[in-house]
C-alpha positions in Angstrom: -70.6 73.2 168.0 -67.9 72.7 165.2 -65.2 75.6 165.0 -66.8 77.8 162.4 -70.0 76.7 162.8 -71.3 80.5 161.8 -68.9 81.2 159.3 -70.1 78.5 156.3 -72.6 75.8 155.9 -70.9 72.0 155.7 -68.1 71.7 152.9 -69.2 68.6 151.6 -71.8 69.1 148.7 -75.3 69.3 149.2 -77.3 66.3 147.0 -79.3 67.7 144.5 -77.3 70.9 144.2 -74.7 72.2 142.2 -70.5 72.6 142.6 -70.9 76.4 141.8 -74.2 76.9 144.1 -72.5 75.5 146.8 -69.0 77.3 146.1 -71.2 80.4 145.7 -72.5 80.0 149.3 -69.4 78.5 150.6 -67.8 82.1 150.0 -70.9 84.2 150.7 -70.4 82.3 153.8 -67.5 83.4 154.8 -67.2 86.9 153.4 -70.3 88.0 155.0 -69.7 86.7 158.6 -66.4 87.8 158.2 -67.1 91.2 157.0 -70.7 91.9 157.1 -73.1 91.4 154.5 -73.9 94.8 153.4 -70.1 95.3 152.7 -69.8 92.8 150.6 -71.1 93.3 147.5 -72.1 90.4 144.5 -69.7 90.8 142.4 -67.0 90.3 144.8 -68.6 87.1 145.7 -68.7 86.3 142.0 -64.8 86.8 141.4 -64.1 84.9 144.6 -66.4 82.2 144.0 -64.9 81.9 140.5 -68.4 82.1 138.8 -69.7 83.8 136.2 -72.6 86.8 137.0 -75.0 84.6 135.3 -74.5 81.2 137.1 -74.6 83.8 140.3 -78.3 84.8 139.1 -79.0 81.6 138.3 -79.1 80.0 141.4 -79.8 83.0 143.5 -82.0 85.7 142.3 -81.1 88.3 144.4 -78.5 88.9 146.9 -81.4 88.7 149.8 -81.7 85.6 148.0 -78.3 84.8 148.7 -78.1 85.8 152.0 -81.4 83.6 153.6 -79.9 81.0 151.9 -76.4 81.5 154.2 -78.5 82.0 157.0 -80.6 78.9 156.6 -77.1 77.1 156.5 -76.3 78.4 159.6 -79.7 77.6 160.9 -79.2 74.4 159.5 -76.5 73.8 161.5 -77.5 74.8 164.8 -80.2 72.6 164.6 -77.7 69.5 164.0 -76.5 70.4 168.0 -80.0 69.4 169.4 -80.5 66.2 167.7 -78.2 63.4 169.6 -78.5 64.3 172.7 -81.2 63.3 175.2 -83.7 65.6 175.8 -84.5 67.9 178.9 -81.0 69.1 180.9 -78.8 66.8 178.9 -79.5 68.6 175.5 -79.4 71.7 176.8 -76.4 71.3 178.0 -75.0 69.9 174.7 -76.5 73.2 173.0 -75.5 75.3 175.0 -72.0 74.1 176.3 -71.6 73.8 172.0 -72.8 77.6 171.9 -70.1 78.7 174.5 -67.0 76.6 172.7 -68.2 78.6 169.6 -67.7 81.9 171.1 -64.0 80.8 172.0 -62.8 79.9 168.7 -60.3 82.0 166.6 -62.7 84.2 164.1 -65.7 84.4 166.3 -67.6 87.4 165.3 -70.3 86.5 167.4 -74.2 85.7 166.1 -74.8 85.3 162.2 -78.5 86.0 163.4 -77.8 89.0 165.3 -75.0 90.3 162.9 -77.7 89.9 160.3 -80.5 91.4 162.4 -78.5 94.5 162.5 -78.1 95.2 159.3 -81.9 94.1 157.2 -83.5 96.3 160.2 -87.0 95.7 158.6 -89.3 93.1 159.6 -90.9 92.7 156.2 -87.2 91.6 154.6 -86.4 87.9 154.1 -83.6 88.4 155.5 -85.1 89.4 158.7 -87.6 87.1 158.8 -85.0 84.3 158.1 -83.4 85.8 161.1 -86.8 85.8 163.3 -87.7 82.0 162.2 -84.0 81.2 163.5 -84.7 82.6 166.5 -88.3 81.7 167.3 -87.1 78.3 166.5 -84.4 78.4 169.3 -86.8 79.9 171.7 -89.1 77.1 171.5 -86.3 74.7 172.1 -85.6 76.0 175.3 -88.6 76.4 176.5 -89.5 72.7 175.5 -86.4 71.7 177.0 -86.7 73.1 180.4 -90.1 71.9 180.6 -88.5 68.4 180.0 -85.9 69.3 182.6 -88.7 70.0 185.4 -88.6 73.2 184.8 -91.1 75.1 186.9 -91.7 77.9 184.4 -90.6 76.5 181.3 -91.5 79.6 179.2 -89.9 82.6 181.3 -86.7 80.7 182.0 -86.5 80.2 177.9 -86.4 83.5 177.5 -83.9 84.0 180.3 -81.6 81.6 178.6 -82.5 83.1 175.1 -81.1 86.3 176.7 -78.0 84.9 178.2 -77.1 83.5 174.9 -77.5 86.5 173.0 -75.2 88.1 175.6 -72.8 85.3 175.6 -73.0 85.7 171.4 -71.5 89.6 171.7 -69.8 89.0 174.8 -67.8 86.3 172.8 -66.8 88.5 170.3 -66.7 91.7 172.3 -65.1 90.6 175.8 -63.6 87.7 177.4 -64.7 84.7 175.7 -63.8 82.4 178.4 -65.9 84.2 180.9 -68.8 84.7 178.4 -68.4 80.7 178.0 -68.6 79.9 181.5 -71.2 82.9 182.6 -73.6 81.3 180.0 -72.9 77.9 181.0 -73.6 79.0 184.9 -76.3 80.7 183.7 -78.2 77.6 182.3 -77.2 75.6 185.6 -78.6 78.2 187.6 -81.7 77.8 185.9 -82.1 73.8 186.0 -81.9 73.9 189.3 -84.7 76.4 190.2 -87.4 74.1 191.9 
């Protein structure tokens, strides 16, 4: 997983999209893994982002609006992880091991998703249903993964390793990082080798 994989989307520009939108996000980005969302307000992103209110409005609505749209980035991201490695044990492994080097890095402040969850509460926000597709999304990786693997019960052992990750996520920023690192990497080999 790259260094500050939850802390902003990709610095080069998205096609189709404009400087401002994605300096807008860029420092949305930061500031609210950084900080928190709900202390950050717009018009700090504004001044940062070196935008004016209206360009602000213009591409994002609302800050909800803003805020999915950091999520999705991060979302975005994680997804990248899955894609080149083989499936079953192999990409798990590449997920995961990617998942535990995050934790380690300088400025972890564990789980955009979780951080997020924690503060938009209510299931009917965007914000938490952003935060719900993310994780359904990841779930259904692991399950389908383990089942590649052999796995002989593809769907509880998912959510075992959906649980160790979440652990790992706060442990990361919480704890010992190291040991959160190598407890969720154990954790995934103990489970690939249930028969």
């Amino acid at each position: 997983m790259p260094a500050r994989l939850a802390d902003s989307p990709p610095h080069g520009r998205t096609p189709g999209r404009s400087e401002a939108r994605d300096r807008l996000l860029r420092t949305a980005s930061a500031l609210f893994y950084g900080e928190g969302i709900r202390a950050v307000g717009v018009d700090r992103v504004i001044g940062e982002a070196a935008v004016t209110r209206a360009t602000f409005y213009r591409h994002f609505p609302s800050k909800d609006d803003l805020v999915v749209a950091y999520l999705r980035s991060v979302d975005e991201a994680i997804r990248t992880l899955a894609g080149p490695a083989p499936e079953g044990a192999p990409r798990l492994r590449a997920v995961i091991g990617a998942m535990g080097e995050q934790a380690c890095t300088a400025g972890f402040r564990g789980c955009a998703f979780i951080n997020a969850a924690a503060e938009y509460p209510d299931p009917d926000s965007p914000v938490h249903r952003a935060v719900a597709e993310h994780r359904q999304w990841l779930t259904e990786l692991f399950v389908r993964e383990l089942g590649v693997a052999g796995h002989p019960d593809p769907e509880q052992a998912g959510a075992q390793l959906m649980m160790l990750r979440d652990g790992a996520m706060v442990a990361g920023y919480l704890a010992d990082a190291a040991r959160a690192r190598e407890t969720l990497a154990r954790g995934l080999e103990d489970l690939l080798a249930q028969p």
